[in-house]
N, CA, C and O of each residue as an XYZ file, in Angstrom:
836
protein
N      -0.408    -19.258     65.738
C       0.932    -19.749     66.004
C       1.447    -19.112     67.282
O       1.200    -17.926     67.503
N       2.124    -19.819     68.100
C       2.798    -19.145     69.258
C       3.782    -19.624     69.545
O       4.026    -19.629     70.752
N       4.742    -20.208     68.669
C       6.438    -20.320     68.325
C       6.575    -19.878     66.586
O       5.816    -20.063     65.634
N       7.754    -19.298     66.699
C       8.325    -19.419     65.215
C       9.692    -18.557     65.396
O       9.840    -17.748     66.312
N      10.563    -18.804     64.516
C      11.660    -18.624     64.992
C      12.766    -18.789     63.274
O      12.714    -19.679     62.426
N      13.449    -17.823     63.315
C      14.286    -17.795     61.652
C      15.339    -18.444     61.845
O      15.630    -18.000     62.956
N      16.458    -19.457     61.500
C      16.945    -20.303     61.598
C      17.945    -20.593     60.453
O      17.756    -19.990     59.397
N      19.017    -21.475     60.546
C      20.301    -21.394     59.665
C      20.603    -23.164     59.295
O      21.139    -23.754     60.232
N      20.373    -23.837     58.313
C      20.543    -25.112     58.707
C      22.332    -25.462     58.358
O      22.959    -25.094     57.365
N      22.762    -26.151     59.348
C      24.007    -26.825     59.229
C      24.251    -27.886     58.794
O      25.449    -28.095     58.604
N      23.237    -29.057     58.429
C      23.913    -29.859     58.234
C      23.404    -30.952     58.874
O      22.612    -30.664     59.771
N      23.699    -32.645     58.619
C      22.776    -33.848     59.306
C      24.123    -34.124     59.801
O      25.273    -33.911     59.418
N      23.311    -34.908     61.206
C      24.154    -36.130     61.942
C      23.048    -36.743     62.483
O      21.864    -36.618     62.170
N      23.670    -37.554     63.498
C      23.012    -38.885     64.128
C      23.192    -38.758     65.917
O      24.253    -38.669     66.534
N      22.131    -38.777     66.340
C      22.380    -39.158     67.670
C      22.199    -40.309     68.643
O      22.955    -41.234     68.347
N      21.604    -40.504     69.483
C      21.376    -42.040     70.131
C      20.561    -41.696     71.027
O      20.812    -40.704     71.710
N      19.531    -42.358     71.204
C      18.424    -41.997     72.159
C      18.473    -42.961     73.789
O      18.849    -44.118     73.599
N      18.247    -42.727     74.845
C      18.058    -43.414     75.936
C      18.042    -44.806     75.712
O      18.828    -45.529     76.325
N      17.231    -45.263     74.898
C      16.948    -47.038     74.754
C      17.925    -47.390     73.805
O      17.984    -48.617     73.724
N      18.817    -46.750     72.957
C      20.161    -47.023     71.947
C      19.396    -47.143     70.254
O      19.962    -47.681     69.302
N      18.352    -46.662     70.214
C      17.912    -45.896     68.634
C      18.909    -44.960     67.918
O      19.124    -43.909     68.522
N      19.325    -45.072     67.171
C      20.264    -44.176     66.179
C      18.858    -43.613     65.917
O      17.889    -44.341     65.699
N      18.808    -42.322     65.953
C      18.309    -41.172     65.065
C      18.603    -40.056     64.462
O      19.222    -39.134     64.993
N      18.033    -40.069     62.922
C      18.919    -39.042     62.195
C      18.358    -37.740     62.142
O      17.253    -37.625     61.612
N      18.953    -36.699     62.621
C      18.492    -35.325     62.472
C      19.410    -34.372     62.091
O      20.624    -34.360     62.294
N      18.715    -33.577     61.519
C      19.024    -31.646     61.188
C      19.308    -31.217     62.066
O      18.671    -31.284     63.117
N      20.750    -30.427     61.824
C      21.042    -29.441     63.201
C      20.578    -28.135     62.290
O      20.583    -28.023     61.064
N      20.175    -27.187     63.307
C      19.561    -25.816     62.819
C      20.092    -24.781     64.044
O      19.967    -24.975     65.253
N      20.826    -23.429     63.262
C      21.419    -22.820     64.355
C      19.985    -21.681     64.479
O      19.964    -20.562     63.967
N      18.962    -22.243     65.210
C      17.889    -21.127     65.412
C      17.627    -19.539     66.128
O      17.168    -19.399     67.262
N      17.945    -18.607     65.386
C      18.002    -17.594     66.297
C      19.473    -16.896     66.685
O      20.411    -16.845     65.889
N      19.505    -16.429     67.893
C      18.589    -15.439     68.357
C      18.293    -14.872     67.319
O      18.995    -14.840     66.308
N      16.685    -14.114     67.536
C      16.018    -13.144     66.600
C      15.394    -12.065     67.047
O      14.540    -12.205     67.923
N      15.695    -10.818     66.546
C      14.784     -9.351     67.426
C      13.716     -9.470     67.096
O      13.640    -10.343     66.231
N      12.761     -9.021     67.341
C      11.601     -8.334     67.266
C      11.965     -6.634     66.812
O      12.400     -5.695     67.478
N      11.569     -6.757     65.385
C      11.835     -5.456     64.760
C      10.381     -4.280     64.741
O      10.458     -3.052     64.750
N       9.167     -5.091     64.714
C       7.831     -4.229     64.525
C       6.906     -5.606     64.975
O       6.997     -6.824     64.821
N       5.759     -4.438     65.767
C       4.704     -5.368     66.398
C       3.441     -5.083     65.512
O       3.259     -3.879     65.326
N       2.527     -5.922     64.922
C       1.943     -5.887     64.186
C       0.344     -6.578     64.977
O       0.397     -7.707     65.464
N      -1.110     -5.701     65.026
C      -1.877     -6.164     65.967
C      -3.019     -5.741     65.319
O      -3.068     -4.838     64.483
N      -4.012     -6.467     65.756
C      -5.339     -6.405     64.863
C      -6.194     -4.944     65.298
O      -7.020     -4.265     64.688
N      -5.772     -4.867     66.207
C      -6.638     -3.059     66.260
C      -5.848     -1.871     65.138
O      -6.237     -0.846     64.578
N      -4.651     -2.583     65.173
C      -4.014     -1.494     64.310
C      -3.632     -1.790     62.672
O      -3.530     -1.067     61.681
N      -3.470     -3.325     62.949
C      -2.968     -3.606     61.069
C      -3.839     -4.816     60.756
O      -3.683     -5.507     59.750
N      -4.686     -5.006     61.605
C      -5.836     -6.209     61.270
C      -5.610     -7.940     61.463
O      -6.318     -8.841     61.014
N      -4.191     -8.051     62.411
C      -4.108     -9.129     62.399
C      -2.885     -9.135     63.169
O      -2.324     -8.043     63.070
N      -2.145    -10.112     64.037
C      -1.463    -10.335     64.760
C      -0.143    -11.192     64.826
O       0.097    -12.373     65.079
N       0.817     -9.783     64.396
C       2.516    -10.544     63.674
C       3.825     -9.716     64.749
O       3.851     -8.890     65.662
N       4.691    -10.459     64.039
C       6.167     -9.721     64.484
C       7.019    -10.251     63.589
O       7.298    -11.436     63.406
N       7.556     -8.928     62.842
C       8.811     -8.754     62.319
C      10.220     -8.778     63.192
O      10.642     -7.916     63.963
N      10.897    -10.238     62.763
C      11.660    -10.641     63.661
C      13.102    -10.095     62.524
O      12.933     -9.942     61.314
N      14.029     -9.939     63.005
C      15.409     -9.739     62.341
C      16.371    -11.033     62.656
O      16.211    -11.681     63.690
N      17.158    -11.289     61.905
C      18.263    -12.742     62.162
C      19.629    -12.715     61.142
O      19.813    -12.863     59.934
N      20.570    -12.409     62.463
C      21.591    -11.948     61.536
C      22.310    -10.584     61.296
O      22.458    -10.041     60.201
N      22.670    -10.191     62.331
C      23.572     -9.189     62.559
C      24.368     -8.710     60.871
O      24.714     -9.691     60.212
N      24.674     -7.146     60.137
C      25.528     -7.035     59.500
C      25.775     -5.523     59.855
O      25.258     -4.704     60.615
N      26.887     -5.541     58.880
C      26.979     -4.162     59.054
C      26.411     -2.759     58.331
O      25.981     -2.476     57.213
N      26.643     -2.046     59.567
C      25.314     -0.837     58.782
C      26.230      0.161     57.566
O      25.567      1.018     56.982
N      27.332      0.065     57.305
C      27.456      0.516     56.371
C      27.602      0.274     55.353
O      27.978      1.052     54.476
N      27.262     -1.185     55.202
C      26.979     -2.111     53.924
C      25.358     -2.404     53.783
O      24.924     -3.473     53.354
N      24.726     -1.567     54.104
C      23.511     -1.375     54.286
C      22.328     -0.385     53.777
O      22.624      0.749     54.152
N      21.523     -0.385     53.309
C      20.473      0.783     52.935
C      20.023      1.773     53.724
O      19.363      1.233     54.612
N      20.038      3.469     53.930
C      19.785      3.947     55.188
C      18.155      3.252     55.356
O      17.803      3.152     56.532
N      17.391      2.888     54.570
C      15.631      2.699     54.599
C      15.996      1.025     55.478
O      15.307      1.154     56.491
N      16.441      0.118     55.549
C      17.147     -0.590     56.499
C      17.635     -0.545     57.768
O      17.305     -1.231     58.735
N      18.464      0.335     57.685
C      19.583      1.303     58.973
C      17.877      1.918     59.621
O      17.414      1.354     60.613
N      17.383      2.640     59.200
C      16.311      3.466     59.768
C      15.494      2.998     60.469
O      15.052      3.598     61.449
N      14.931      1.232     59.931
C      14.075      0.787     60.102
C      14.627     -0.426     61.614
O      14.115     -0.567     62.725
N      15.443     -0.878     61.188
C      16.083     -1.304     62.338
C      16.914     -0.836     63.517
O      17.632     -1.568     64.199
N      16.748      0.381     63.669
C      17.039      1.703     64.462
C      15.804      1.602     65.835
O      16.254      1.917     66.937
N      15.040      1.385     65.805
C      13.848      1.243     66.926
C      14.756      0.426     67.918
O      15.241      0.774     68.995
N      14.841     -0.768     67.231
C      15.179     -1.966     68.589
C      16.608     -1.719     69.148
O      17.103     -2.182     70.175
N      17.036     -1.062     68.426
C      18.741     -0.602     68.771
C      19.460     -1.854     69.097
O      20.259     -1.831     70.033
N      19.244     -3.057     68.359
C      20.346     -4.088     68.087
C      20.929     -4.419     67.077
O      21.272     -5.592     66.927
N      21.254     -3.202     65.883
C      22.076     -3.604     64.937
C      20.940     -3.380     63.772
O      19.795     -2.935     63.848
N      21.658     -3.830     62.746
C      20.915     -4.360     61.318
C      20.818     -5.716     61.177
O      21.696     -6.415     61.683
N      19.948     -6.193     60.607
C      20.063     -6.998     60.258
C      20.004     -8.149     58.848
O      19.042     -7.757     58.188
N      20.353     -8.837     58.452
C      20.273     -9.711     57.089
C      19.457    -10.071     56.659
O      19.241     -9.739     55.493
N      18.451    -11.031     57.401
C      17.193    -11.481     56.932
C      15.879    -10.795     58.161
O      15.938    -10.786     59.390
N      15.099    -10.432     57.514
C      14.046     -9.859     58.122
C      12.436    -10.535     57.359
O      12.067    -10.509     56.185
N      11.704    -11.149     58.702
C      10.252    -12.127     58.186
C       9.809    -12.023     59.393
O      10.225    -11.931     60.548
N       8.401    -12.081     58.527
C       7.283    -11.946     59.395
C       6.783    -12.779     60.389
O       6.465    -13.592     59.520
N       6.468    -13.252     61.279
C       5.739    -14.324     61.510
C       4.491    -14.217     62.385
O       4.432    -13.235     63.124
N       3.629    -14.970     62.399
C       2.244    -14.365     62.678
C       2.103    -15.231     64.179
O       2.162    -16.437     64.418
N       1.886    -14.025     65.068
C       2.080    -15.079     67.064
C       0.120    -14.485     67.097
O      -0.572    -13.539     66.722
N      -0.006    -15.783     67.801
C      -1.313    -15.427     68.731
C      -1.267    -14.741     69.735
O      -2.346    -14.575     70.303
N      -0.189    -14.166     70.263
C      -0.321    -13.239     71.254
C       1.126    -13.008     71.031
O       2.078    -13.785     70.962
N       0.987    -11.300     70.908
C       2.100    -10.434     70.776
C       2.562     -9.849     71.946
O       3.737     -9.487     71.993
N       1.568     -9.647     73.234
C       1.684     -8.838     73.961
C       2.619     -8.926     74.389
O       3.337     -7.927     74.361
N       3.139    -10.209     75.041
C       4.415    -10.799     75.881
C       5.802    -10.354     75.116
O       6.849    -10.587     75.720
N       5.878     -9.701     73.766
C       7.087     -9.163     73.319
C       7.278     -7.796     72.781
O       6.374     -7.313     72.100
N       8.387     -7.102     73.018
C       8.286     -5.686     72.993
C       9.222     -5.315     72.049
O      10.244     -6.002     72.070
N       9.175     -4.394     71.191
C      10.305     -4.125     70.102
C      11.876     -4.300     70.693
O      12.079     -3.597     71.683
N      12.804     -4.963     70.337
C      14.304     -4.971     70.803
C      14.068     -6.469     71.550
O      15.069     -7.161     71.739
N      13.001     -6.872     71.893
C      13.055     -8.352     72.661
C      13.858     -9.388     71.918
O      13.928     -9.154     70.712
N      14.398    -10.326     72.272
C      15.583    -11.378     71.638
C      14.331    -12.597     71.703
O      13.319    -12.309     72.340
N      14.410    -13.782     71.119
C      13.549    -14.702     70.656
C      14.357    -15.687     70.179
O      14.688    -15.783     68.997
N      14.852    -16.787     71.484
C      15.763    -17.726     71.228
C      15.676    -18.931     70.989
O      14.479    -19.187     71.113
N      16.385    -20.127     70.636
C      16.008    -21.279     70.591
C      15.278    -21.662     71.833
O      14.492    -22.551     71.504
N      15.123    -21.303     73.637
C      14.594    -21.818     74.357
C      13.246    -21.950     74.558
O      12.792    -22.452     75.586
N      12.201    -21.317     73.169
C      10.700    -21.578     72.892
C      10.249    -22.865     72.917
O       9.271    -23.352     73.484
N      11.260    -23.448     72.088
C      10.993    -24.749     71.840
C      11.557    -25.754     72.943
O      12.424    -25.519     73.785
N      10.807    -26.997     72.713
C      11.442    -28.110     73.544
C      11.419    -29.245     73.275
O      10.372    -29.523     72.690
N      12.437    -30.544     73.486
C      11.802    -31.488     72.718
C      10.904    -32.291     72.850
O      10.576    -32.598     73.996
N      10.307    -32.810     71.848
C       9.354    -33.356     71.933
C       8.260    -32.225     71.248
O       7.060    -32.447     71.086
N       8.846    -31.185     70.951
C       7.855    -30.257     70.026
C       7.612    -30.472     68.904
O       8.523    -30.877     68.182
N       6.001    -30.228     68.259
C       6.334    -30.533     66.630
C       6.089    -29.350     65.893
O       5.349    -28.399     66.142
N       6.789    -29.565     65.012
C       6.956    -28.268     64.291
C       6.610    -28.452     62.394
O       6.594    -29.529     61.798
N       6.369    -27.096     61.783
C       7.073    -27.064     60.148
C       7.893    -26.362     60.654
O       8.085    -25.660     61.647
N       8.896    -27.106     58.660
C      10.050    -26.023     58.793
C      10.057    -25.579     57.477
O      10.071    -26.512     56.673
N      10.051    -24.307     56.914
C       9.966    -24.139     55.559
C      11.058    -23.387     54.572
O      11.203    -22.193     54.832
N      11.629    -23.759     53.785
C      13.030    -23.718     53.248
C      12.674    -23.689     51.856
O      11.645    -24.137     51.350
N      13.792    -23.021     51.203
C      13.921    -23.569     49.646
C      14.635    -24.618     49.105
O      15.760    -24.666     49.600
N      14.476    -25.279     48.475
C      15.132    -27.016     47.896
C      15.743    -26.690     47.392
O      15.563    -25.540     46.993
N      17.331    -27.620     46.862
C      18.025    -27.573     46.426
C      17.899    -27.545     45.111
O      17.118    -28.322     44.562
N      18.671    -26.616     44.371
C      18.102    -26.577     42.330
C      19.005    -27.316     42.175
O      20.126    -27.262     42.680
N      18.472    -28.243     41.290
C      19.185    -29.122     40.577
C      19.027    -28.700     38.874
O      19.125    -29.562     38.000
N      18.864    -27.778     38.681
C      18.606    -27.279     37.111
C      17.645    -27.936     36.211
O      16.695    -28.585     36.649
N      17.862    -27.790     35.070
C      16.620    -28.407     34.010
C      17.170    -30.052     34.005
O      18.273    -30.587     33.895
N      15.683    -30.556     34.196
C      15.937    -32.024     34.234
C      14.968    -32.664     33.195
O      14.029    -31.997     32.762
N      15.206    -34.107     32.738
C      14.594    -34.690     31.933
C      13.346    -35.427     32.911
O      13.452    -35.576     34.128
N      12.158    -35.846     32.092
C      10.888    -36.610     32.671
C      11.433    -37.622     34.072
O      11.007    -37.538     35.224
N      12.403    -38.486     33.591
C      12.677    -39.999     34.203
C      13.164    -39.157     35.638
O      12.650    -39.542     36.688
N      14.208    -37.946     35.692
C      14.728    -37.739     36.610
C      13.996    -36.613     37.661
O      14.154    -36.323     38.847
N      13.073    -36.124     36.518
C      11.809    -34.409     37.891
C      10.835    -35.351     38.154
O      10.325    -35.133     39.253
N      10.097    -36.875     37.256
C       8.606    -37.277     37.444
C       8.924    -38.809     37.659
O       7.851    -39.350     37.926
N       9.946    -39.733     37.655
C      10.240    -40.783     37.994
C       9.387    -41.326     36.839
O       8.398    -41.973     37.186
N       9.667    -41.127     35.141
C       9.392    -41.692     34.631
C      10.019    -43.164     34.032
O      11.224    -43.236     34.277
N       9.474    -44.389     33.284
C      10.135    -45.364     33.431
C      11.217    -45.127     32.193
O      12.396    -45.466     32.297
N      10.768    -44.623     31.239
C      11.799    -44.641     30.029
C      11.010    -45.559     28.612
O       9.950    -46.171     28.481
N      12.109    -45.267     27.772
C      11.602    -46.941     26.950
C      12.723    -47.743     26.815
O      13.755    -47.233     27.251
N      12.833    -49.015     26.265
C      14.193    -50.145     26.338
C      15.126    -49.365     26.143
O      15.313    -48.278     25.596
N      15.577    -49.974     26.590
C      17.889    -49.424     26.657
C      18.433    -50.519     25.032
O      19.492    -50.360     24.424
N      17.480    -51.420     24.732
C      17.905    -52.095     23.578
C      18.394    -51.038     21.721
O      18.068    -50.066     21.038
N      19.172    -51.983     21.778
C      19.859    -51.476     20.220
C      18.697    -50.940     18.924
O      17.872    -51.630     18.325
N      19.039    -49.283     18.760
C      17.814    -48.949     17.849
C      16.590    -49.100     18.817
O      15.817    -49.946     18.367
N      16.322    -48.762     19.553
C      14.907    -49.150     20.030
C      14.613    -47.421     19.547
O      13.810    -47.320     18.620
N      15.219    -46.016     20.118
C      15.018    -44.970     19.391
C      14.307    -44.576     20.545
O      13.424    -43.958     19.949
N      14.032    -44.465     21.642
C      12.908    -44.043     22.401
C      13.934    -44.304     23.851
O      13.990    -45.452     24.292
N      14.660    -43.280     24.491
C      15.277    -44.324     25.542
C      14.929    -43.551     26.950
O      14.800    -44.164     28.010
N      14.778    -41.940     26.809
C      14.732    -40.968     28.115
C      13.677    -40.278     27.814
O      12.983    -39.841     28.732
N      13.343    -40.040     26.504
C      11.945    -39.026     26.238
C      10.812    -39.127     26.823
O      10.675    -40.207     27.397
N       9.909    -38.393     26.906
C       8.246    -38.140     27.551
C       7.710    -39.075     26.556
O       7.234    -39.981     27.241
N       7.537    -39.338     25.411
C       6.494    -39.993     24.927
C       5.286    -38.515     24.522
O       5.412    -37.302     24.683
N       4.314    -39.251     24.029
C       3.016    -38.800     23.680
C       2.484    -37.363     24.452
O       1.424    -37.745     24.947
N       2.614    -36.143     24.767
C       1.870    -35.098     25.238
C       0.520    -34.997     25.239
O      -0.255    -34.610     26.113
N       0.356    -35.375     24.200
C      -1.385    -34.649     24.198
C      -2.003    -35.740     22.621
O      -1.489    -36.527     21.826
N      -3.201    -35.214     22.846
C      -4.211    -36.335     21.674
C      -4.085    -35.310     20.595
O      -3.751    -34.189     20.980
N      -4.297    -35.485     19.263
C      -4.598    -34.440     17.811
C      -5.357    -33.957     17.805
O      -5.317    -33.026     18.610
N      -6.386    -34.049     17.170
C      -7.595    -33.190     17.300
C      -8.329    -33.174     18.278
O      -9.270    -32.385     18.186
N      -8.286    -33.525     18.833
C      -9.248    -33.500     19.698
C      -8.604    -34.005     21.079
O      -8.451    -35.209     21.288
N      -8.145    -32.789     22.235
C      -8.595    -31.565     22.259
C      -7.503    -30.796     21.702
O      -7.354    -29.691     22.223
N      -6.522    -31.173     20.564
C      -5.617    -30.291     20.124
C      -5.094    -29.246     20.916
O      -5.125    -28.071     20.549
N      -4.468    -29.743     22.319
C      -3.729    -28.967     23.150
C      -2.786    -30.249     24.258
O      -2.660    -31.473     24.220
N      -2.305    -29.198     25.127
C      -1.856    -29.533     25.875
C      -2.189    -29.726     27.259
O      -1.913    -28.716     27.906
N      -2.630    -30.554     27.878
C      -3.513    -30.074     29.264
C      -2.658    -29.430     30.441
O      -1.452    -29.675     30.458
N      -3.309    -28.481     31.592
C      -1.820    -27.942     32.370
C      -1.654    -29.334     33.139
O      -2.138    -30.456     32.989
N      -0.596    -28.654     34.183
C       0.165    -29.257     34.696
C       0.622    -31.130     34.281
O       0.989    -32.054     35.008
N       0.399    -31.045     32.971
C       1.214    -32.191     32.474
C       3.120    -32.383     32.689
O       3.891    -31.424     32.667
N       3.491    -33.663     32.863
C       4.588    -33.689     33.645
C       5.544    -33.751     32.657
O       5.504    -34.757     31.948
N       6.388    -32.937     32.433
C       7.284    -32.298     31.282
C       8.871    -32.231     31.567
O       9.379    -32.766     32.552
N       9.338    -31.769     30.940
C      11.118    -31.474     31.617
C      11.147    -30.172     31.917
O      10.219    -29.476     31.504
N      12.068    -29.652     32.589
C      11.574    -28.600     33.162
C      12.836    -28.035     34.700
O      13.575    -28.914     35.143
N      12.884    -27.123     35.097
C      13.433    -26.672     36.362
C      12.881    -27.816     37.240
O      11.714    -28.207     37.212
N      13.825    -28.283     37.990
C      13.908    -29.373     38.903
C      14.421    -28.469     40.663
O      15.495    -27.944     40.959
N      13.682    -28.554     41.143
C      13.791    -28.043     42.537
C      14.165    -26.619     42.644
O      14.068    -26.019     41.573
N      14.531    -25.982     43.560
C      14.916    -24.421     43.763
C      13.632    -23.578     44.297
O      13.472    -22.357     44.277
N      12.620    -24.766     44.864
C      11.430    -24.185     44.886
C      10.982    -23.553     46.884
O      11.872    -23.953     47.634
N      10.325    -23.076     47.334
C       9.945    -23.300     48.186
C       9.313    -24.227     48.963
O       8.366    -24.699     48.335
N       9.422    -24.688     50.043
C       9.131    -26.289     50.194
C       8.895    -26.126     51.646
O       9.807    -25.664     52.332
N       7.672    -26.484     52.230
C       7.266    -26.685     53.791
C       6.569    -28.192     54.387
O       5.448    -28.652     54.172
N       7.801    -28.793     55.284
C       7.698    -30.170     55.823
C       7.337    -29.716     56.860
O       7.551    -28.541     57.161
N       6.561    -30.759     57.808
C       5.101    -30.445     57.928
C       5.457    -32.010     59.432
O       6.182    -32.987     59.243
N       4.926    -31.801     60.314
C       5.085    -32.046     61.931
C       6.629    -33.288     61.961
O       6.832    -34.494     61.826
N       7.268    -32.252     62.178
C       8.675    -32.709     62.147
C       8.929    -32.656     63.881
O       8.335    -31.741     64.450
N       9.606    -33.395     64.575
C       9.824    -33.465     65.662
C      10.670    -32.923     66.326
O      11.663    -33.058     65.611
N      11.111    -32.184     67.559
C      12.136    -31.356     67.896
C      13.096    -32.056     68.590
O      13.179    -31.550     69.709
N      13.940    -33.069     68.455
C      14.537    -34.625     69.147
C      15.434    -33.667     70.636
O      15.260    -33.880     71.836
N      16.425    -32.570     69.953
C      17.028    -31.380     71.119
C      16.956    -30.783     71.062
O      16.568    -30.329     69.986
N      17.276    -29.821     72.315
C      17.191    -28.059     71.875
C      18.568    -27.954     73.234
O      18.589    -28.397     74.382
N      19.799    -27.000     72.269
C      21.138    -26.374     72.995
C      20.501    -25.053     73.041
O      20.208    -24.676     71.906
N      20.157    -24.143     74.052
C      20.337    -23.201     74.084
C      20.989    -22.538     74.587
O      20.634    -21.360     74.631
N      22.106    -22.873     75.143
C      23.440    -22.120     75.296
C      23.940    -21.918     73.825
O      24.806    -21.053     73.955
N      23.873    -22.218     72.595
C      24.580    -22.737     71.375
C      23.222    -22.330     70.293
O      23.341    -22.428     69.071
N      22.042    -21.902     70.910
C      21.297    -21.586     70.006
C      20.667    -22.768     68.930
O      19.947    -22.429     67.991
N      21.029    -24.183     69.191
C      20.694    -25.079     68.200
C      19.339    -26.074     68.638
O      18.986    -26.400     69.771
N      18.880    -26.336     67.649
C      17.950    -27.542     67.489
C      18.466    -28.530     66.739
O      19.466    -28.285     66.064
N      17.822    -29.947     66.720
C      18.005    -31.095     66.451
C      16.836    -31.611     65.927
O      16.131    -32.247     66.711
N      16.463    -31.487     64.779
C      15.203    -31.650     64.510
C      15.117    -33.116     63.516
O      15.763    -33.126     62.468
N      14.419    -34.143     63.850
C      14.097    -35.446     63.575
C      14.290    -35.431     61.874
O      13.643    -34.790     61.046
N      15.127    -36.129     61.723
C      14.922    -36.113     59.489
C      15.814    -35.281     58.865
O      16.877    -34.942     59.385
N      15.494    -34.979     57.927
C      15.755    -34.356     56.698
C      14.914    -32.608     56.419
O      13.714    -32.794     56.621
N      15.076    -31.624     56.178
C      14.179    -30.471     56.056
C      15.189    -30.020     54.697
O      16.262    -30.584     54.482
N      14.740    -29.105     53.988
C      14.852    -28.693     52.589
C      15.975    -27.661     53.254
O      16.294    -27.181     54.341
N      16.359    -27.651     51.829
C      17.733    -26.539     51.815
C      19.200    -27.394     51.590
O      19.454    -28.588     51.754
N      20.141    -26.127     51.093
C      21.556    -26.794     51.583
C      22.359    -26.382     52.918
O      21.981    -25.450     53.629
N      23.336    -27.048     53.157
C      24.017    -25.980     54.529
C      24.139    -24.582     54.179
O      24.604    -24.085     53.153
N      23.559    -23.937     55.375
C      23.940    -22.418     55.637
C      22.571    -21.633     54.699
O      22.466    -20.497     54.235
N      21.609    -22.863     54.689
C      20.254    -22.239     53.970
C      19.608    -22.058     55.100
O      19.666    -22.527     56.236
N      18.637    -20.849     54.239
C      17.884    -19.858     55.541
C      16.544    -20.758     55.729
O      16.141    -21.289     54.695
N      15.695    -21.032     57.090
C      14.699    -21.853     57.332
C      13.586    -21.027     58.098
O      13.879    -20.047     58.782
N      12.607    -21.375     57.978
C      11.505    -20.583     59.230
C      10.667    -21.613     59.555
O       9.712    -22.074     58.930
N      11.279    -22.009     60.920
C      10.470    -22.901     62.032
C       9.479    -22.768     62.405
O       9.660    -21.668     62.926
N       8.188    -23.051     62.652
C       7.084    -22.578     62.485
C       6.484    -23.691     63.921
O       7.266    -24.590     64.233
N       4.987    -23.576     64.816
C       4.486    -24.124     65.492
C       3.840    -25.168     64.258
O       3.958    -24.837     63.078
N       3.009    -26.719     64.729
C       3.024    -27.445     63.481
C       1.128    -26.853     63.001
O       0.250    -26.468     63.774
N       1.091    -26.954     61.975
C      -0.799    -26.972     61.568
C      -1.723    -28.075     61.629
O      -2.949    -28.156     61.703
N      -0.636    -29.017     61.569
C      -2.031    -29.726     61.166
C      -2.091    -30.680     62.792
O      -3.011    -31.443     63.085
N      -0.502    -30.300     63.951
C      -0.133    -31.572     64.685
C      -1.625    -31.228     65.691
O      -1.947    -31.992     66.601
């Protein structure tokens, strides 16, 4: 990887492209982010940086925190993640790491946690069909049948059940970078990406683009 970047999502709108396309995108307030610890394969076997995002204050803070974010001498910070660069050299502990990595026309993941929607029934976590809505029919939202009797007298895994409905970790996968404000720190990223407003995101270079 040789972008990645910790990020804040705000929220959808719509913009208009040169030829008059409405397109809908994610604004994401990306960054700035320190570089808290350089992490390198002669020394820890592999090649990262612990980035910080999110200024707080240090006396609402852990001194093992305070201590640790003491190197770069820009504060404490809120959220602290790893991210793994193919080349570290070009950044030095205290370096800032802004939205201007990116550009558009970049593709990216972005990986977030989904919105919980709590315990849900079959029809509404697995898009099951149901049975009739008719009078007495007795069968109207339930799963139906689980498993055979004797044989194999169980349950097989990942059978589709009721259950916690979202709240999960979730990574969308070559998403497009439509703008990038970096006076304003923001991206504009093509679609929909997981989370609610003011959920935490990590922008990533894409894998598979």
């Amino acid at each position: 990887m040789n972008k990645g970047l910790i990020g804040k999502k705000l929220g959808m709108t719509q913009i208009f492209a040169d030829d008059g396309r409405r397109i809908p995108v994610t604004v994401v307030e990306a960054g700035p982010c320190v570089v808290l610890q350089k992490k390198t394969v002669s020394k820890d076997g592999y090649n990262a940086l612990q980035v910080g995002f999110e200024q707080r204050e240090a006396s609402r803070s852990g001194r093992p925190l305070v201590g640790h974010c003491k190197g770069a001498g820009q504060g404490v910070f809120s959220h602290l993640r790893e991210l793994r660069f193919a080349d570290v050299d070009k950044y030095n502990v205290g370096d800032q790491i802004t939205a201007e990595i990116f550009a558009p026309g970049d593709i990216i993941d972005v990986t977030g946690t989904s919105i919980g929607k709590g315990f849900q029934g079959v029809m509404k976590r697995w898009g099951f069909k149901g049975g009739r809505s008719s009078h007495g029919s007795r069968f109207h939202r339930a799963p139906g049948s689980i498993g055979c009797s004797a044989t194999p007298s169980r349950v097989f895994k990942n059978k589709k059940m009721p259950g916690q409905m979202g709240n999960k970790t979730v990574t969308m996968q070559k998403l497009q970078v439509v703008r990038v404000d970096a006076a304003d720190n923001l991206l504009m990223i093509k679609g929909a990406i997981p989370g609610s407003t003011n959920a935490l995101v990590l922008i990533n270079d894409s894998v598979k683009a």
